[in-house]
OpenMM code with the backbone's topology and positions (N, CA, C; nanometers):
from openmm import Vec3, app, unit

residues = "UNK UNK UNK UNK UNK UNK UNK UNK UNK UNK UNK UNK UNK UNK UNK UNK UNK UNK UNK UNK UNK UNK UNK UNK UNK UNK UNK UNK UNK UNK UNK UNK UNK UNK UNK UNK UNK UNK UNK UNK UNK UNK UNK UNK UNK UNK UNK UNK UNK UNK UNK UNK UNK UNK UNK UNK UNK UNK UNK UNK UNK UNK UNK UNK UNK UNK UNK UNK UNK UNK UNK UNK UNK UNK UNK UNK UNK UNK UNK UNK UNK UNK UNK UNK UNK UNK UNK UNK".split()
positions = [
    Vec3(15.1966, -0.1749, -2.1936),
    Vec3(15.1674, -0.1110, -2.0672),
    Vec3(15.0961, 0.0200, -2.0969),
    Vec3(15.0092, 0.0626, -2.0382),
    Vec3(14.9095, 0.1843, -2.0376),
    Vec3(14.9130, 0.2629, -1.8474),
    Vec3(14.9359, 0.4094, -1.8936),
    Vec3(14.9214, 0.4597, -1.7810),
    Vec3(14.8022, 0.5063, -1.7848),
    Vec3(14.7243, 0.5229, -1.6945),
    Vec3(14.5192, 0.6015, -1.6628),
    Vec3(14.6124, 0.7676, -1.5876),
    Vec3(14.5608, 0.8357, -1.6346),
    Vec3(14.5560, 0.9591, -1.5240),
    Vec3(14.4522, 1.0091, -1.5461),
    Vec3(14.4298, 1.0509, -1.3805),
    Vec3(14.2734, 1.0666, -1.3856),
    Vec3(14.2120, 1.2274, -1.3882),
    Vec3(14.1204, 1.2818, -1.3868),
    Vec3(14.0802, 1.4479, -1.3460),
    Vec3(14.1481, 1.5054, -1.2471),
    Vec3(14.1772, 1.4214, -1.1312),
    Vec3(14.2235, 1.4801, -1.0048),
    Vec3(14.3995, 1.4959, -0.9953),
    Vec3(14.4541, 1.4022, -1.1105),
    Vec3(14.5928, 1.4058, -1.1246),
    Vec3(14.6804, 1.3038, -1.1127),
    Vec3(14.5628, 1.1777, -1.0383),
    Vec3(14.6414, 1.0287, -1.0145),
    Vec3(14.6295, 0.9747, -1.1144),
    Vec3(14.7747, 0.9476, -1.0737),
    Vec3(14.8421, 0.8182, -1.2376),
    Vec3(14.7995, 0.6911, -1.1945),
    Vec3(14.7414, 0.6325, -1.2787),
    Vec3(14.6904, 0.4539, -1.2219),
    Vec3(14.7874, 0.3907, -1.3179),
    Vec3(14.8771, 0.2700, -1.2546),
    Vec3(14.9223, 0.2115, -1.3434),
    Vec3(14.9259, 0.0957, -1.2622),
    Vec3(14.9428, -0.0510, -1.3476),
    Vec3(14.8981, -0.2010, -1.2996),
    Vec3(15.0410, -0.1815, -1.2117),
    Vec3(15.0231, -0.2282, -1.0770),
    Vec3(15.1474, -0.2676, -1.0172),
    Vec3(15.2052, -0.3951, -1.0508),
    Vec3(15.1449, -0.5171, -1.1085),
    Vec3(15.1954, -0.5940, -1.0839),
    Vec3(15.2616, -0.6021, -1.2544),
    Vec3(15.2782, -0.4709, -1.3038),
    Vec3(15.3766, -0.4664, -1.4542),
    Vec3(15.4645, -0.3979, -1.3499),
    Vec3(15.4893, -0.3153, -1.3038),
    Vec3(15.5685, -0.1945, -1.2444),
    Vec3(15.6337, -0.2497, -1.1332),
    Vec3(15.6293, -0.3548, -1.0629),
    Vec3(15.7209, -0.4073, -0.9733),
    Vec3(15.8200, -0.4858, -1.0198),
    Vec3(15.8136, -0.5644, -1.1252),
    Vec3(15.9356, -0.6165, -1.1682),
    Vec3(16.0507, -0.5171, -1.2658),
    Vec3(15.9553, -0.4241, -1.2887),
    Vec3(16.0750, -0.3255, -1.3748),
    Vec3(16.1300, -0.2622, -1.2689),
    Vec3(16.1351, -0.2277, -1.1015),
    Vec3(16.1695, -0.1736, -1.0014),
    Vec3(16.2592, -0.3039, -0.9290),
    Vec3(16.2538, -0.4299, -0.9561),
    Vec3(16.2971, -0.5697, -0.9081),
    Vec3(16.2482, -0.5936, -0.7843),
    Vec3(16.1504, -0.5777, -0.7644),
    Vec3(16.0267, -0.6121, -0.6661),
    Vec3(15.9566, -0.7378, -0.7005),
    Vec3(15.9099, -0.7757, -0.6238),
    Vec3(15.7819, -0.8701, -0.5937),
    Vec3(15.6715, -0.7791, -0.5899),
    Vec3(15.5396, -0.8216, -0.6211),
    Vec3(15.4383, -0.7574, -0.5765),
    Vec3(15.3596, -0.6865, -0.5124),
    Vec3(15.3835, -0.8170, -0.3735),
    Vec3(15.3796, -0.7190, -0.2074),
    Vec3(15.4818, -0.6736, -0.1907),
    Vec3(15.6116, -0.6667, -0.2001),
    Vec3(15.6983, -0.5451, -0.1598),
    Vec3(15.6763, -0.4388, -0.2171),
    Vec3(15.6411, -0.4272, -0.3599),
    Vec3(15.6159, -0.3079, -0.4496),
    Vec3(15.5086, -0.2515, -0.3589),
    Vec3(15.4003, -0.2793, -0.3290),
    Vec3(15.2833, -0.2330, -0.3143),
    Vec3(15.3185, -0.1435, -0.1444),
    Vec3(15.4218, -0.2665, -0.0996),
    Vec3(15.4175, -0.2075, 0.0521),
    Vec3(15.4873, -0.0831, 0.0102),
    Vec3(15.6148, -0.0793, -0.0540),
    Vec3(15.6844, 0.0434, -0.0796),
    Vec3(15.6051, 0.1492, -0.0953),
    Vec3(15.5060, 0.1129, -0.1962),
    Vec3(15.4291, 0.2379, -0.2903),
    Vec3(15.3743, 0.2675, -0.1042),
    Vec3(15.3308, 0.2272, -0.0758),
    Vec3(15.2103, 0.2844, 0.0520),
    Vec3(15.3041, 0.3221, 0.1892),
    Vec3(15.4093, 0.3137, 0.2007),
    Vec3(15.5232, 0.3841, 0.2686),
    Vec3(15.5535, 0.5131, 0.2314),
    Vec3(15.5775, 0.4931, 0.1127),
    Vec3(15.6388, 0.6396, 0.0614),
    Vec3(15.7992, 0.6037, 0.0531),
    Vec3(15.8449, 0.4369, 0.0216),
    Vec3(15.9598, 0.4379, -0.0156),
    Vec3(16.0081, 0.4731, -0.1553),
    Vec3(15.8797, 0.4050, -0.2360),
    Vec3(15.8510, 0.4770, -0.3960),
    Vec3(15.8292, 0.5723, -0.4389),
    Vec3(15.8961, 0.6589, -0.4456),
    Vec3(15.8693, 0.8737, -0.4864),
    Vec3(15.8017, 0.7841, -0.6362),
    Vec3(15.7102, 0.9111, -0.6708),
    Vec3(15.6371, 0.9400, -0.7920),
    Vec3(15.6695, 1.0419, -0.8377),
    Vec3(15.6891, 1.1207, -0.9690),
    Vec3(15.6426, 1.1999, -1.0027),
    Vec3(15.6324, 1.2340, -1.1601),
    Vec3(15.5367, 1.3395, -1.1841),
    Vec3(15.4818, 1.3389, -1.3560),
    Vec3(15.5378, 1.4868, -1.4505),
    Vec3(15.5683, 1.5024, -1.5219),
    Vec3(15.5883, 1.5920, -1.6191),
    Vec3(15.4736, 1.6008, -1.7490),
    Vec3(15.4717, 1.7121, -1.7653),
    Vec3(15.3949, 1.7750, -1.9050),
    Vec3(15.4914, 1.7800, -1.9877),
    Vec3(15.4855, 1.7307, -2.1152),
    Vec3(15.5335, 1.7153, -2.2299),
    Vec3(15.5116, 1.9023, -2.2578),
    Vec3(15.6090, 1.9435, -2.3440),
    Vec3(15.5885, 2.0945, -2.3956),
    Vec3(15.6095, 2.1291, -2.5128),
    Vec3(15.5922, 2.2291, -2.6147),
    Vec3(15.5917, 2.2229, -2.7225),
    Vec3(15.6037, 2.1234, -2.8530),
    Vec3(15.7182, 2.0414, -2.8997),
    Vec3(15.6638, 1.9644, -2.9669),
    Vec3(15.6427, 1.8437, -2.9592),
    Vec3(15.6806, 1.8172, -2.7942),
    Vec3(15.6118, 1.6999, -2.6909),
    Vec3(15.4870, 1.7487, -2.6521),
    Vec3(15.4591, 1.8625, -2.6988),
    Vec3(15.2830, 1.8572, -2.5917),
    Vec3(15.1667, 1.7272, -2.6527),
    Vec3(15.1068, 1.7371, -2.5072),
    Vec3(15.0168, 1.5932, -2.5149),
    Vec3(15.0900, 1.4892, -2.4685),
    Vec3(15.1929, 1.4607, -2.4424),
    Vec3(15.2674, 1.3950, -2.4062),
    Vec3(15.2972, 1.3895, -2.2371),
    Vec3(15.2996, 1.2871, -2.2113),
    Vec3(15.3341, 1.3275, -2.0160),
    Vec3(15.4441, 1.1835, -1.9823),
    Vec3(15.5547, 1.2418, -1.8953),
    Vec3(15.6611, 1.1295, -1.8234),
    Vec3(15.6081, 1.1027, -1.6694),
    Vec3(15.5830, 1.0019, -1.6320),
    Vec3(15.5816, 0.9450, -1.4816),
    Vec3(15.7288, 0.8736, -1.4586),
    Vec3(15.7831, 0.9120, -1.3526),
    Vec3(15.8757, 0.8426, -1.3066),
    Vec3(15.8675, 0.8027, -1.1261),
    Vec3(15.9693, 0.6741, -1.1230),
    Vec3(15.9298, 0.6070, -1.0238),
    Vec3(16.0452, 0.5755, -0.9590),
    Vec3(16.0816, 0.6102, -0.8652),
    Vec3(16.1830, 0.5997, -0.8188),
    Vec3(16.1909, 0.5182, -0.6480),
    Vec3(16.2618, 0.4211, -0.6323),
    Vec3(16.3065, 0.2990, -0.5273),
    Vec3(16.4423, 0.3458, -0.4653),
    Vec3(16.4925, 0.3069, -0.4269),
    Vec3(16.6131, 0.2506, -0.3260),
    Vec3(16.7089, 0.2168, -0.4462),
    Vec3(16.6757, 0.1299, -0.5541),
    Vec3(16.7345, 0.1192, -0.6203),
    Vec3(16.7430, 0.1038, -0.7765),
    Vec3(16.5970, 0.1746, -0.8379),
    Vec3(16.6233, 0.1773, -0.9887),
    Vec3(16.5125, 0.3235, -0.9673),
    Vec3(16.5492, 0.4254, -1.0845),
    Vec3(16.4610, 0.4962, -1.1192),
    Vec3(16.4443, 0.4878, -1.2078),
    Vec3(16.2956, 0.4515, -1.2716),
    Vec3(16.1865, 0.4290, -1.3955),
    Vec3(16.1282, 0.5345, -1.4400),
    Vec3(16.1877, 0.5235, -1.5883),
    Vec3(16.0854, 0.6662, -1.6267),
    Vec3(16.0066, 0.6485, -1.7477),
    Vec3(15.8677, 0.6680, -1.7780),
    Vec3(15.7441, 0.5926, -1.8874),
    Vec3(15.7299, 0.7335, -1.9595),
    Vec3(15.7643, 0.7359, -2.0607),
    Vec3(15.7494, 0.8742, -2.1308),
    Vec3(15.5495, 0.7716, -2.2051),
    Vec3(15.4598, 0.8959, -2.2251),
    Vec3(15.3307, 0.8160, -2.2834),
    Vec3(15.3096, 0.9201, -2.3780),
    Vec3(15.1891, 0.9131, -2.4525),
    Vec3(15.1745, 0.9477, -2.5397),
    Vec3(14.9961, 0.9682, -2.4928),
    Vec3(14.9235, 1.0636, -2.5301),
    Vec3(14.8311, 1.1337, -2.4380),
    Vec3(14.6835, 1.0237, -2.3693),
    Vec3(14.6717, 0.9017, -2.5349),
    Vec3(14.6149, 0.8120, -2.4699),
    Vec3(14.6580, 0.7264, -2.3428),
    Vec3(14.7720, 0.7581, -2.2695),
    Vec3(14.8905, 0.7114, -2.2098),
    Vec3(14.9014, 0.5706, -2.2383),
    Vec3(14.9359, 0.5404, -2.3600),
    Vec3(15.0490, 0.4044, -2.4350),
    Vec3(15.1487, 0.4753, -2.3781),
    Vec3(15.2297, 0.3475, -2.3340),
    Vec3(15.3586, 0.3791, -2.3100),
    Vec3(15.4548, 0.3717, -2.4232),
    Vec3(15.5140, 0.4972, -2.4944),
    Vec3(15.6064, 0.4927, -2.5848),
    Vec3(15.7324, 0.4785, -2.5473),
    Vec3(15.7820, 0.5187, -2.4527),
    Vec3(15.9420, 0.4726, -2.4082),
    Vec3(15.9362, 0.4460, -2.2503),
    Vec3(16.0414, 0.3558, -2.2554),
    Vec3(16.0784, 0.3316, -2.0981),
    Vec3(16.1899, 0.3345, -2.0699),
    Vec3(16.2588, 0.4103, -1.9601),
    Vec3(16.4116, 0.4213, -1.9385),
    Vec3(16.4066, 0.3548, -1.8126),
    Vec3(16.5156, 0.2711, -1.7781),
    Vec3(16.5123, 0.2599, -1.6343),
    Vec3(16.6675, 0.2603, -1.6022),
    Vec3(16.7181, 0.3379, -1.5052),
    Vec3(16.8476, 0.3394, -1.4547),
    Vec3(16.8542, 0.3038, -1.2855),
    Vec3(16.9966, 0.2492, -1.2697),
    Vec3(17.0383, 0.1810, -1.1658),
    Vec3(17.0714, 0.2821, -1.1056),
    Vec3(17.0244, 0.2882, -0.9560),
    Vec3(17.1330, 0.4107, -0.8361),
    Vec3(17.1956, 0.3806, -0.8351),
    Vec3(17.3201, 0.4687, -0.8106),
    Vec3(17.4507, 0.4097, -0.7320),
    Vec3(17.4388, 0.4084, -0.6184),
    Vec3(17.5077, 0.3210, -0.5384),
    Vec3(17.5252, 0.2738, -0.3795),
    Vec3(17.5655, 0.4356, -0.2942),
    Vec3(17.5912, 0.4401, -0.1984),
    Vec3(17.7119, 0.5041, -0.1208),
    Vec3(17.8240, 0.4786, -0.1726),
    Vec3(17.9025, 0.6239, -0.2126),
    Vec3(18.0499, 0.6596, -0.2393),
    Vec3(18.1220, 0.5911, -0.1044),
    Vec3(18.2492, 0.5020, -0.0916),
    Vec3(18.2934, 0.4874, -0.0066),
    Vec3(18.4389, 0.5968, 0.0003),
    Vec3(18.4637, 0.6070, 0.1165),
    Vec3(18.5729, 0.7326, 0.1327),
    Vec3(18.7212, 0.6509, 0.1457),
] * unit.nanometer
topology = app.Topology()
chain = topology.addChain("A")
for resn in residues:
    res = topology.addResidue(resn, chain)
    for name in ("N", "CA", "C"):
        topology.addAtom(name, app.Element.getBySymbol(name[0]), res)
C-alpha cells in the first residue's frame, strides 16, 4: 500500500485497499469518506522520525493508523477496535 500526498496537503490513498481494513465495502467506504463519517487526520514525523508522516482514519468502528516513510510506503499499520457505549 502507498499513500500520495500532494502540495496542497491531500493524502490520496486507493479506497478500495482502505475499506476493508475499516470492514467496509467499497460504496459504503466511499459514502462514509464523503459524509464526513470517516475523520482523517495526518502527523509529521519529528526528529528521528522526520520524513516520516502517520495518516489515520477513523469510522464508527475501527481507527487505522499508516505510519509511511517519506516516499509514502507504508511501513506500519495499526488498526484498533472502538469500544461500544459503556452501559450503566
Amino acid at each position: 500500500m502507498k499513500v500520495e500526498r500532494r502540495a496542497d496537503g491531500r493524502i490520496i490513498v486507493e479506497a478500495a485497499e482502505l475499506a476493508p481494513l475499516l470492514g467496509l465495502d467499497l460504496a459504503e467506504f466511499q459514502s462514509q469518506m464523503r459524509s464526513g463519517q470517516i475523520a482523517t487526520g495526518t502527523e509529521e514525523g519529528q526528529g528521528e522520525d522526520a520524513g516520516r508522516f502517520r495518516v489515520t482514519f477513523t469510522s464508527a468502528q475501527w481507527k487505522l493508523r499508516l505510519t509511511c516513510a517519506a516516499d509514502g510506503t507504508v511501513i506500519s499499520r495499526i488498526r484498533t477496535a472502538i469500544a461500544g457505549p459503556r452501559l450503566s
